[in-house]
N, C-alpha and C positions, 0 to 999 in steps of 0.2 A: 145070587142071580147073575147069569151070563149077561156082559156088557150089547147094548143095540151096538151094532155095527156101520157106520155111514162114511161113504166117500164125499169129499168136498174138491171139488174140482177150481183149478184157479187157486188154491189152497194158498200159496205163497205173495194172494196178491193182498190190496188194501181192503177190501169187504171179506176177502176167503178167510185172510189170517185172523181177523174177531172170527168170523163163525168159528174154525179151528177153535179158539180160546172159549167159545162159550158151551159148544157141545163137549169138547173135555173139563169142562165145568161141572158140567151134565152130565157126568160121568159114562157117557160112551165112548166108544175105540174109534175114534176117526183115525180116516185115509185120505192123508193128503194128496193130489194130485197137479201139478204145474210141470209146463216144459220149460219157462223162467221167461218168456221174452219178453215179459214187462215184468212178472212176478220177482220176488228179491226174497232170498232165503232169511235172513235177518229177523225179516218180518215175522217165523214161525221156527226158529232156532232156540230158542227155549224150551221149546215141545217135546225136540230131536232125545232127549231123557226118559222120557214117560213111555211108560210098559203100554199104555194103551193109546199111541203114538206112531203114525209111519208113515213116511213120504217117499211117492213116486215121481220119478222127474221125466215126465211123458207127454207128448202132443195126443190131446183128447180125439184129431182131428181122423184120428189114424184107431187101426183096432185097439181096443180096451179091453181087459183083463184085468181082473182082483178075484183074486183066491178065499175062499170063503165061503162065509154067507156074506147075505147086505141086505141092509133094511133098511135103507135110505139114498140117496143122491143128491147132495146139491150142486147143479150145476153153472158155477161161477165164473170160469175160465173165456173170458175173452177181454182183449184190448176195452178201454170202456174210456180214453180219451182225444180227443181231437188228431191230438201230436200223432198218438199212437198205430189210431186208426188210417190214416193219410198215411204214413210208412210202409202199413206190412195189409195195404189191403184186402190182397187174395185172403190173409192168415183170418184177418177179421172174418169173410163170409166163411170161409170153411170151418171154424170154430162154433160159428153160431149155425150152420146146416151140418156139415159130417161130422162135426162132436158131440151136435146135439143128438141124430139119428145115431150115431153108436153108443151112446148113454143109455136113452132110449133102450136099445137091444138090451141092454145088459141089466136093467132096470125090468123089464118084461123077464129077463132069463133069471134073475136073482127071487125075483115075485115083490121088488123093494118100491116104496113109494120114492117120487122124484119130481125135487121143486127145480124150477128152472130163472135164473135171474134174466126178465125183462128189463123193459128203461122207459123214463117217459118219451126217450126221443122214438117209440113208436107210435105217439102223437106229432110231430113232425113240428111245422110250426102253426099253432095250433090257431082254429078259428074260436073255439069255444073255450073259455075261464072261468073258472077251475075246469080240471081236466077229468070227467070222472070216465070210468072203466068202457062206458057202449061209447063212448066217441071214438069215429075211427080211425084220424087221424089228418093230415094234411102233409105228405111226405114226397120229397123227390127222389124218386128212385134212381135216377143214375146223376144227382147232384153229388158233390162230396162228400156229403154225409150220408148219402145211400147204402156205402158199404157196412158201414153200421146199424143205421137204422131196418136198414128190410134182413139183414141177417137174423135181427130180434122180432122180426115181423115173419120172418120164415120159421123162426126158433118157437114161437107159440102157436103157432100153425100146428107143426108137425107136433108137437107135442101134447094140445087138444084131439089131433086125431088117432094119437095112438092112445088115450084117453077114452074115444069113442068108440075106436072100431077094436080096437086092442083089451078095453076096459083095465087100463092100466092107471093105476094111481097115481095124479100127478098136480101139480100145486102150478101156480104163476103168480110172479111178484115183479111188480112194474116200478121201478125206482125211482126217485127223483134225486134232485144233488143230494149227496150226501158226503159228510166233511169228518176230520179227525185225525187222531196222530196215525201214523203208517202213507198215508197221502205221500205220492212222491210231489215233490218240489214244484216241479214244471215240468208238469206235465198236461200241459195247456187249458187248466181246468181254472175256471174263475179265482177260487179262492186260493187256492195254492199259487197262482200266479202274482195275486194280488200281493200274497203273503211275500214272497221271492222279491218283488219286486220294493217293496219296503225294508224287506234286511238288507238289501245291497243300496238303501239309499237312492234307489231311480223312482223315476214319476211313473205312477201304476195308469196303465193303459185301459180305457174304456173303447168296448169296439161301438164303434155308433156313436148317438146323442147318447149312449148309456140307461136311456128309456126303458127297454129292456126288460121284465123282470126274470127274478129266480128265487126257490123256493126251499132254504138250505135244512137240512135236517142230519141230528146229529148222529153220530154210529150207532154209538150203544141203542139209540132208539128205536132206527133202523132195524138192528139186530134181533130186537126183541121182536120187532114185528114181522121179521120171515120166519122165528122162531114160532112163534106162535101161529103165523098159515102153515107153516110146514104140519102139526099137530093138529088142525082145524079138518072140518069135513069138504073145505071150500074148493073147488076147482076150476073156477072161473078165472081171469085174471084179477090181481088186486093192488090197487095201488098202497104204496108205503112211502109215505113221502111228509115231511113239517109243511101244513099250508099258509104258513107267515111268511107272504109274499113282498119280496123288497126289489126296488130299479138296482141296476148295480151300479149305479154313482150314489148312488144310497151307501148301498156297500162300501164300495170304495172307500168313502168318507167314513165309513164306520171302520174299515181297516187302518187306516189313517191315523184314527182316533184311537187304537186300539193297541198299533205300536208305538206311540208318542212321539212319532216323525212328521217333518214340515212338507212332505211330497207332493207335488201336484197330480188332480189328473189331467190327462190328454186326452183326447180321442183319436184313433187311427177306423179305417171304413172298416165299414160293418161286415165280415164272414158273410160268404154265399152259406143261403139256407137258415142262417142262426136264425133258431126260434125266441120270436118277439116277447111271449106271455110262457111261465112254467111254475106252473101253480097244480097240487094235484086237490082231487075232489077226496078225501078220506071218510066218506060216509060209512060204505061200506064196513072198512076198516074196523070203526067205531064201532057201527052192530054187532058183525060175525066177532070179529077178535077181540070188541071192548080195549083195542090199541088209540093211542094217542100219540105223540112225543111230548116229552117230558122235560125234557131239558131246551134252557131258553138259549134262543144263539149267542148273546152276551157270554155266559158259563162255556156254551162250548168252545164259543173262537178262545176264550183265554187257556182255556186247554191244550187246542188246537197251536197256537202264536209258540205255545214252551217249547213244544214237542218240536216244528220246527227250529225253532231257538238254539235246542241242543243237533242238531246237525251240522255234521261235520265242514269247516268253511268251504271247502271245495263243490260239496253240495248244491250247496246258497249260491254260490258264483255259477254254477253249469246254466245256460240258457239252451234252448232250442226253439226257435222258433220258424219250423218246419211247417207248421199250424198257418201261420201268417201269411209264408212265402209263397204256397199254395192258391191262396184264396185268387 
């Protein structure tokens, strides 16, 4: 039987490169696609062998073309960290509006279904906890996190409407943290920063009182759960997310405790915009896809600490704190 066919967009980044690994699992031909500016080949360089293996190295933001059939799309490709996003912010919206409406085309042209990666940050900072799917958010649109957040708020926009008006098959998946090996270092994300900051021996910074929460769920979990909306009949948005809500001096201390280092933490002021509460509502979830996560964050950060562990020292040393300087 002829292999399904799927493009993964963002292919070479930290969530594309599991999908890569799990749908060539799943024995279909994926199509990798990234233009690299956060993505790292590394991450999907094992692949570069397999007969039902191929990577495109293209900005999604721009015309899109694949030869073939195709019977799926997932669309992954955007910045998706603080650091990232405050850098290249034009690249941010245009990824998430003109890559998503040229996917879109080529998803209507192909006749393929196309799930699209949302985030919880299009709850903003939220008034309501747990976060379930009709809440509509609490977002500042031209704050510094606008560029990201309403890009993923324009991205499931046009993507439910060529859904309605198009009757085009299409999936939405609302993310929350999600942690694991492939994470770059620092790349201004809680945990990896946490992480970074305890291999190099310095005091891990908490922004605020540290009050704070967040709600870390692991990849593979993750994974299975886009996996399975992508197959579901569901096309509403849906969250995927662990709702084992911890402060991040909680955290902290659990990282602490986790590398067997004496580090203290500090506090520096709180990020414009940082959302207070990030807890997702996974009812849904539980119903339609009978999804949970499965893996408790103890198992996964000790996964997670190796993995960083074996990176290379130069790695561990690079800091940026681009993220900060901004605020």
């Amino acid at each position: 039987m002829e292999r399904k066919r799927i493009l993964i967009t963002g292919a070479a980044g930290f969530l594309g490169s599991h999908l890569c690994d799990r749908f060539i699992k799943e024995d279909y031909h994926v199509i990798g696609m990234d233009n690299l500016i956060t993505g790292d080949l590394r991450n999907i360089e094992h692949l570069f062998k397999l007969d039902n293996f191929e990577f495109y190295n293209h900005d999604v933001s721009k015309f899109v073309h694949v030869p073939g059939d195709l019977h799926y799309i997932l669309h992954f490709a955007s910045p998706a960290s603080p650091i990232d996003y405050l850098k290249i912010p034009i690249q941010t919206l245009k990824v998430g509006s003109l890559g998503t409406h040229n996917l879109l085309g080529l998803a209507r042209a192909k006749k393929a279904r196309m799930l699209i990666a949302s985030t919880s940050e299009v709850y903003g900072d939220p008034n309501v906890n747990p976060q379930p799917e009709e809440y509509w958010g609490n977002v500042n649109p031209v704050g510094p996190r606008g560029v990201y957040d309403e890009a993923k708020r324009f991205q499931e926009a046009i993507t439910m409407a060529y859904h309605t008006f198009h009757g085009l098959e299409t999936r939405i998946v609302r993310i929350f943290n999600t942690y694991g090996p492939r994470m770059r270092l620092n790349d201004g994300r809680v945990l990896p920063a946490f992480i970074g900051q305890a291999l190099r021996g310095e005091p891990l910074t908490v922004f605020g009182d540290g009050s704070q929460t967040r709600s870390f769920c692991y990849v593979d979990d993750l994974i299975e759960g886009i996996y399975r909306l992508l197959h579901s009949d569901y096309a509403q948005p849906m969250n995927i997310g662990n709702p084992d809500e911890i402060t991040i001096r909680q955290f902290g201390e659990e990282i602490i405790k986790l590398t067997g280092t004496d580090q203290q933490l500090i506090s520096l002021p709180l990020p414009t915009d940082d959302p207070k509460q990030r807890r997702p509502d996974i009812t849904k979830a539980k119903a339609i896809l009978s999804w949970e996560p499965k893996i408790s964050r103890s198992e996964g950060l000790k996964i997670t600490y190796e993995y960083f562990k074996s990176l290379p020292q130069k790695e561990i040393e690079h800091k940026d704190f681009t993220y900060f300087n901004k605020q």
